[in-house]
PQR file with spaces between the fields and no chain letter, atoms N, CA, C, O and H, PARSE charges and radii, in Angstrom:
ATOM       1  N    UNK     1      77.676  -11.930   48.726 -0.4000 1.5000
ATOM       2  CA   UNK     1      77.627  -10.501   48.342 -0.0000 2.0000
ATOM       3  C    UNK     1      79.060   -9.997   48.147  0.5500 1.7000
ATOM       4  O    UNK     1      79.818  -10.016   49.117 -0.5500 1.4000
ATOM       5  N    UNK     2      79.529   -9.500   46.830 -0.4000 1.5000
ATOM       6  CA   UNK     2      80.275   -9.005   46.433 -0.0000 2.0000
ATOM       7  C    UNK     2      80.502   -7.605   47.816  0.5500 1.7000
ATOM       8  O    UNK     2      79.752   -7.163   48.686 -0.5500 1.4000
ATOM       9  H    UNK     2      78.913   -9.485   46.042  0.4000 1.0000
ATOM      10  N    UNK     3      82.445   -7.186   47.240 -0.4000 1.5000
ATOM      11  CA   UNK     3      82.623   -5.857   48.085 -0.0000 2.0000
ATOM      12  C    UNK     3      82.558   -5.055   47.374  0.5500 1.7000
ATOM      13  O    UNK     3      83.138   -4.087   47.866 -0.5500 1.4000
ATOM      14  H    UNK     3      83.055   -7.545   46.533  0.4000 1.0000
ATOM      15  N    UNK     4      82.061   -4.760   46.143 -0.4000 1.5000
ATOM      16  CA   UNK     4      81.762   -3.956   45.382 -0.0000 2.0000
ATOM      17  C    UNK     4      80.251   -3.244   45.375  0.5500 1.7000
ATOM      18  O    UNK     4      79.914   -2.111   45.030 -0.5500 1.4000
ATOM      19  H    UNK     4      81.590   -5.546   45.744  0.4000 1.0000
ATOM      20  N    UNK     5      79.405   -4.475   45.945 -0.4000 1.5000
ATOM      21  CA   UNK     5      78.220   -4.176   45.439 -0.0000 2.0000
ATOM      22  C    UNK     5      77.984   -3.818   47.199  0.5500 1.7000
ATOM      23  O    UNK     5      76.778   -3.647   47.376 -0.5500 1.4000
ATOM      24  H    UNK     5      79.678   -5.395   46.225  0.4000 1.0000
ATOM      25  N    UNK     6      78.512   -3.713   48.081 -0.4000 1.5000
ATOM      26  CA   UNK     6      78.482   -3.438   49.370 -0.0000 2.0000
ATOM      27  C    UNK     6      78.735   -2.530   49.411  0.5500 1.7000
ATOM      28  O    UNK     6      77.933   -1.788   49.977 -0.5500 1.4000
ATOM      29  H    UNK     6      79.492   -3.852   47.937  0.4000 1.0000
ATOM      30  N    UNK     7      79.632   -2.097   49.020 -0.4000 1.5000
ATOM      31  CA   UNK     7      79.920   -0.205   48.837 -0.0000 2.0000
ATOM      32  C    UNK     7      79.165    0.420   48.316  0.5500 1.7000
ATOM      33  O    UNK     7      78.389    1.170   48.908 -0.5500 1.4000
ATOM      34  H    UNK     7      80.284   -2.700   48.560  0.4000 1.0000
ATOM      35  N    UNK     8      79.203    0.283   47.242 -0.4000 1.5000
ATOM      36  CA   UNK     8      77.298    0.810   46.239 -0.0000 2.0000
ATOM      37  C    UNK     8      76.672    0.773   46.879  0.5500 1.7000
ATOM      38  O    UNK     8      76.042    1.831   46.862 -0.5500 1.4000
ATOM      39  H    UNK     8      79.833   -0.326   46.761  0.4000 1.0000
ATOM      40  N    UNK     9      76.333    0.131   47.605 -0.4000 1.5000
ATOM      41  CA   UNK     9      75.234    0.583   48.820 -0.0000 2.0000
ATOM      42  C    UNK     9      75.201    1.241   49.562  0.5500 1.7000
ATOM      43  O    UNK     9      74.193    1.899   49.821 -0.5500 1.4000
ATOM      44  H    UNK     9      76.845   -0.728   47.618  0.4000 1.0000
ATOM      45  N    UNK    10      76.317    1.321   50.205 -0.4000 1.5000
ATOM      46  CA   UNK    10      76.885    2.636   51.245 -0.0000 2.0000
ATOM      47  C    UNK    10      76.713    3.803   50.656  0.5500 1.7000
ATOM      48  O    UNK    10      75.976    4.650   51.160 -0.5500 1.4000
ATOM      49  H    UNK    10      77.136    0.787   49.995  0.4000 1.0000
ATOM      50  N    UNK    11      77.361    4.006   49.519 -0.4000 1.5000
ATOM      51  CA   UNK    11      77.808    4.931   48.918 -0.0000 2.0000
ATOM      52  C    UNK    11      76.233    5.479   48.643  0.5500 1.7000
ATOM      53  O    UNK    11      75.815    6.494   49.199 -0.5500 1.4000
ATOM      54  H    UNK    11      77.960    3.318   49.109  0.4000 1.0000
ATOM      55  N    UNK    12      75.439    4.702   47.742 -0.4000 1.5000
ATOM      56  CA   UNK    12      74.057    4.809   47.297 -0.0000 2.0000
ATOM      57  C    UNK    12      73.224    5.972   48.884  0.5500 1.7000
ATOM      58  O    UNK    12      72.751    7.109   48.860 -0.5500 1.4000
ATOM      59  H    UNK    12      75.779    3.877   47.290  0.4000 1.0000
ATOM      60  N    UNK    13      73.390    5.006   49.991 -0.4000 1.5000
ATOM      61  CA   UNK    13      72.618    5.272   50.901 -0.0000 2.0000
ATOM      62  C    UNK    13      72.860    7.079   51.637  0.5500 1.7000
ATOM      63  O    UNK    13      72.000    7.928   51.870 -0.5500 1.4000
ATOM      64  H    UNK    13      73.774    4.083   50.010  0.4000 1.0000
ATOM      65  N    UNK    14      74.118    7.126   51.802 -0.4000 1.5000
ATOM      66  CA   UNK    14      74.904    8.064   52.073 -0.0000 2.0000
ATOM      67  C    UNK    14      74.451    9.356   50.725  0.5500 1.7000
ATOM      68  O    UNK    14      74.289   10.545   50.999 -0.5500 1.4000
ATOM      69  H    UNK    14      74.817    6.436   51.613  0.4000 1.0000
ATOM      70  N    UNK    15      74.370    9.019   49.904 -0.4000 1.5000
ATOM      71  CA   UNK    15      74.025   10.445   48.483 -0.0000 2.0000
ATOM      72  C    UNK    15      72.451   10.237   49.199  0.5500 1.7000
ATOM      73  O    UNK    15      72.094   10.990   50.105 -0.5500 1.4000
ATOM      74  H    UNK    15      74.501    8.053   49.681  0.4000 1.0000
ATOM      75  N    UNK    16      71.637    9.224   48.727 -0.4000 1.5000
ATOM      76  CA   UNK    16      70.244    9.322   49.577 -0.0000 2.0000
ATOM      77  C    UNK    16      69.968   10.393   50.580  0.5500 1.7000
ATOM      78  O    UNK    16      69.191   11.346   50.629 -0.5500 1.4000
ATOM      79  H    UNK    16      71.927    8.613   47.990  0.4000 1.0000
ATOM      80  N    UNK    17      71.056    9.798   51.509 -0.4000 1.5000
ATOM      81  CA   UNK    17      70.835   11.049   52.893 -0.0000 2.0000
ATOM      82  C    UNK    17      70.990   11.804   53.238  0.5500 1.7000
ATOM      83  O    UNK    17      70.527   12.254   54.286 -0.5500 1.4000
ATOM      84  H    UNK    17      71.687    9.024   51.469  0.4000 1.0000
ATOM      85  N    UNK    18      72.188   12.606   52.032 -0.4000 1.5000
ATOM      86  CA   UNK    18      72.592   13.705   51.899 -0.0000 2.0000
ATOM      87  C    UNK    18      71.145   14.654   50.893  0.5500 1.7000
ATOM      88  O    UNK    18      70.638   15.731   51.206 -0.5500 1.4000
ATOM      89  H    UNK    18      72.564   12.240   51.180  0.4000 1.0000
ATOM      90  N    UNK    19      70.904   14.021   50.019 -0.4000 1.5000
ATOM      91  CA   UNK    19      69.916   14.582   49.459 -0.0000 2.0000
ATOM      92  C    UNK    19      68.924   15.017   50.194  0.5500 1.7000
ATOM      93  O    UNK    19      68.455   16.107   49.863 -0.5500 1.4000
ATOM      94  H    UNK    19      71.316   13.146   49.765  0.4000 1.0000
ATOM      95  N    UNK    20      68.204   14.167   51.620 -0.4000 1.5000
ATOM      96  CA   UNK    20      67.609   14.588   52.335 -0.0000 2.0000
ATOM      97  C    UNK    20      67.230   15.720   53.359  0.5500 1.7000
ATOM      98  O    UNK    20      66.292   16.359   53.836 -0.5500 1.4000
ATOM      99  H    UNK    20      68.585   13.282   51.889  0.4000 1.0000
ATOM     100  N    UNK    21      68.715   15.520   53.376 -0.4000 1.5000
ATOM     101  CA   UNK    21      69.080   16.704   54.286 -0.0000 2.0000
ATOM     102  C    UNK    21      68.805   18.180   54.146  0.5500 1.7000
ATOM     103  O    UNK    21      68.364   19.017   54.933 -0.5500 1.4000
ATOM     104  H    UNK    21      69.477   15.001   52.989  0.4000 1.0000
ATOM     105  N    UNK    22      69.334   18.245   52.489 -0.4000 1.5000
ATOM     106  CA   UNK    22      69.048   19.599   51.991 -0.0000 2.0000
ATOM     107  C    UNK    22      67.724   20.217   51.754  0.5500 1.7000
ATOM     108  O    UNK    22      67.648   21.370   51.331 -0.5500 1.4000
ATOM     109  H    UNK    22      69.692   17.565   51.850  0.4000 1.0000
């Protein structure tokens, strides 16, 4: 697994959970 595509995920997950929140 790329460190690119590891961040995208973070990053992905983190907007996800922010969206939730609101």
């Amino acid at each position: 697994m790329s460190v690119e595509s590891f961040v995208t995920k973070l990053v992905r997950r983190r907007v996800i959970t922010d969206l939730n929140d609101q």
